[in-house]
N, C-alpha and C positions, 0 to 999 in steps of 0.2 A: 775280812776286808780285802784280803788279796785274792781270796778264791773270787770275790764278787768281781773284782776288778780284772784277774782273766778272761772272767765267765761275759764281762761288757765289752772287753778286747776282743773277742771271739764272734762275738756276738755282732761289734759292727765291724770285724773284718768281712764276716760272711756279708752283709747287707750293701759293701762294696765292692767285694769282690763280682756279686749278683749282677750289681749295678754296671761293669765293667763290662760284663759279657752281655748287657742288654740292653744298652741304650746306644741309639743310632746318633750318630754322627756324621754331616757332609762335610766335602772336602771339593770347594768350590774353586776352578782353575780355570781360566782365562786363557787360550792360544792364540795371541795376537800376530799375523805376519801377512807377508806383501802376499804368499800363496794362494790363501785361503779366498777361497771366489768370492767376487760380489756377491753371488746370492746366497752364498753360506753364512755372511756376516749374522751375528747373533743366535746362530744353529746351536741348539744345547742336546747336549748326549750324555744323557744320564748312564752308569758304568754299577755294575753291578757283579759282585764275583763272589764265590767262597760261601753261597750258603748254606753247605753240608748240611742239608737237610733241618735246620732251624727255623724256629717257626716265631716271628715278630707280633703276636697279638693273633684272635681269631680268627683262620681264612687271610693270615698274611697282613694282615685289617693295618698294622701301625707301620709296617712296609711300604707297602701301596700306598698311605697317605703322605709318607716323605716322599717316594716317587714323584705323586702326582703334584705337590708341593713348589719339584723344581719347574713344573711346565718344558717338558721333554719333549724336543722333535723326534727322537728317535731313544730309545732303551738299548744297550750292548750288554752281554750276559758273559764273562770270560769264563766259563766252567765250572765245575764242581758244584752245581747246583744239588746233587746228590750226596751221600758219604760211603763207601764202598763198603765201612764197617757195620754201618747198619741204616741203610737202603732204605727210603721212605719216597716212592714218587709223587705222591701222592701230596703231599709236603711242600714238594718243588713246584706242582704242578697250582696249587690256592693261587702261587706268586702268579705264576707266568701266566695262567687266566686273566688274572687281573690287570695284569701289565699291558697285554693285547689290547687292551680296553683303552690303554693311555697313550700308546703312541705305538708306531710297528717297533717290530723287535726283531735283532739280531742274538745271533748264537751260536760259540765252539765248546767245543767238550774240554775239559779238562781231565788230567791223571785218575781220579775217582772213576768218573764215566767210563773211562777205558779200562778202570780195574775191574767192570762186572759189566761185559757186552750186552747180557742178556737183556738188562735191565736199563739199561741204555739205550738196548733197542726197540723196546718197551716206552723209555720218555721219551724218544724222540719222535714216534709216531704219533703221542698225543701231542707233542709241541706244534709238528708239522699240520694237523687237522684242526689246530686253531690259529694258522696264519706265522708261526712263527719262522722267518726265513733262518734257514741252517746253514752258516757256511763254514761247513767241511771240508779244509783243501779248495774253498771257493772264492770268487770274487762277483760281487754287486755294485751295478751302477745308482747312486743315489741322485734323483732329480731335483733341485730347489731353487725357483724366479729366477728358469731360462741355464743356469748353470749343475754341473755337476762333480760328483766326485765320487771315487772308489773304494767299496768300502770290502776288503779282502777278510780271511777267517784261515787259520788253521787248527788244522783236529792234534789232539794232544799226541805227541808220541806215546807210544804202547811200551811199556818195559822198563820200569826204574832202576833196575837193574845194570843199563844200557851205559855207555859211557858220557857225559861229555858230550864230545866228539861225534860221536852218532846222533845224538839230539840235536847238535848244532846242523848236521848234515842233511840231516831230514827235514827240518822245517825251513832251511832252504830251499829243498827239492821244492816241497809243496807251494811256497811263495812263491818260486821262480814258473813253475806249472799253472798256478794259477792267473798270475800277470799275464803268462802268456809273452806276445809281442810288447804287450805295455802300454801306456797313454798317457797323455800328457796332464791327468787329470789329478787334481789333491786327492792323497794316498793317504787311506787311515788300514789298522791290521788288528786283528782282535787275535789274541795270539795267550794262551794260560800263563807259560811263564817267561818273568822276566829277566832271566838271566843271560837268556839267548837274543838279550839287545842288540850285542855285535852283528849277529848275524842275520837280525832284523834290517838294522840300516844299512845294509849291503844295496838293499834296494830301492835306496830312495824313499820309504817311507815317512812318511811325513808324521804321522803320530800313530803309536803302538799302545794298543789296551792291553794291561796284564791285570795278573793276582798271583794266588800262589802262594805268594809269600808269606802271609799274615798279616803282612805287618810287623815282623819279627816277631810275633807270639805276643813275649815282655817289652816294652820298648820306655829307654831312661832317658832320663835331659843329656844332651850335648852326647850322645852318643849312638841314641835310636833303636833299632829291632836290634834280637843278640842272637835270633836264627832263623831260619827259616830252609825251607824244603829245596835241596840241590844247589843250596850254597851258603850253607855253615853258619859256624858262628859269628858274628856279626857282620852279614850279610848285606850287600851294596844296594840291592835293588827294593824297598821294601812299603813304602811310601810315597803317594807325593810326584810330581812331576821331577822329570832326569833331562837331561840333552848329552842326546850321544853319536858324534861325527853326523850331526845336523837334525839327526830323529829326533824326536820329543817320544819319551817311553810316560805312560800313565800308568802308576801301580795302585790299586786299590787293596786297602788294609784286610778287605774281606768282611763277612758276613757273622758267620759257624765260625765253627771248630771240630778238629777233627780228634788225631792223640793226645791233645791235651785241649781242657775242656775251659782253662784260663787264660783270661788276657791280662795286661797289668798297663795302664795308660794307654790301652788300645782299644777301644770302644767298635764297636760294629760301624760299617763304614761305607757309605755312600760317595760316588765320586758324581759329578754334574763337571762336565766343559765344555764349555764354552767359546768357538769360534769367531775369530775377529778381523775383518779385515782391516790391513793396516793404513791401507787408503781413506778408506771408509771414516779410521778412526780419526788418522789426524785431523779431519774437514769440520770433525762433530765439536 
């Protein structure tokens, strides 16, 4: 009786554990504000990060029909589409095919991509020869009914090793490079992690895409993720929409898994947001 009664504990731990690390979930978020142009009102940007080479159904097949699901003006990709410990382009590549298919797509590298050039520079050739803009260190002007807005990218710093300090420094360089002179146009930032929010809204950005994080891996009621990559145990940035000295940071829970192959209340994780103008809204 007791061995049976392990062997049924075991048996549907595994079955939710399974279940944990492979059922999608959105995480649907609303940016309501006076900024947002008229002709962005009801703009959806589906956010996609962390899928360390995990594969959601045949050729990406249960992926791509949540994508397609949210009716995406535009697809952002925050990095780590790869896993540096074991490399599948091929993997990354079923998604991003398909994705091209559903709306154009944006793209920065994450800490992975940068842990193996080679191969990096390997995916990002076939990214680029099926339309996918890459913005490394770069900024894009997006047009929509007469209005427009900015949509910036930075490439992951190289070296985790690094401090802090230097992360912080560097991906200001490259925001502040890439702005250039600047415009007076709604500022979005596809940016891997989000720890470097401070240093994100230095510049007026108006909404920053991350991942990174996981999602803290584990995450419990009333207290959340309990770690995550370059800011510990229980970790600020991990989930969900943040406001920080006027930015809106978006973290996406992520996709994969990388050193640890377990999520715990943390389900693979699709972000979709949606822009609003506030003019717009009050009239409706």
């Amino acid at each position: 009786m007791i061995i049976s009664a392990i062997a049924a504990l075991i048996a549907a731990s595994a079955v939710f554990v399974c279940w944990q690390a492979n059922d999608l979930t959105v995480t649907s978020i609303e940016y309501a504000s006076q900024d947002v142009p008229d002709g962005f009102d009801g703009f959806r940007i589906v956010h996609i990060s962390d899928l360390h080479n995990k594969r959601f159904g045949k050729g990406q097949s249960r992926l791509l029909d949540a994508v397609c699901d949210l009716r995406p003006d535009i697809i952002v990709i925050t990095g780590d589409l790869i896993d540096a410990r074991h490399t599948n382009i091929e993997k990354a590549m079923e998604f991003v095919r398909g994705a091209v298919k559903l709306a154009p797509v944006y793209y920065v590298s994450g800490n992975h991509e940068m842990s193996v050039p080679d191969k990096y520079e390997a995916l990002s050739a076939q990214m680029l020869d099926i339309g996918v803009t890459m913005l490394e260190n770069a900024v894009t002007t997006i047009e929509r009914n007469g209005d427009t807005t900015d949509l910036i990218g930075i490439s992951d710093p190289r070296g985790e090793t690094q401090t802090a300090d230097y992360h912080s420094g560097l991906a200001e360089f490259h925001i502040k490079r890439a702005i250039g002179d600047g415009s007076s146009n709604f500022k979005m930032l596809l940016a891997h992690r989000p720890e470097l929010i401070d240093s994100y809204a230095r510049f007026g950005i108006n909404v920053v895409f991350s991942g990174h994080a996981h999602g803290g891996q584990f995450r419990l009621p009333w207290i959340g993720g309990l770690f995550a990559p370059n800011q510990g145990f229980f970790p600020k940035y991990t989930a969900g929409a943040y406001q920080v000295n006027g930015t809106t940071l978006v973290v996406s829970r992520g996709l994969g898994n990388s050193v640890c192959p377990i999520r715990l209340f943390n389900r693979p994780n699709i972000v979709c947001v949606e822009l609003k103008c506030v003019s717009q809204t009050k009239n409706n």
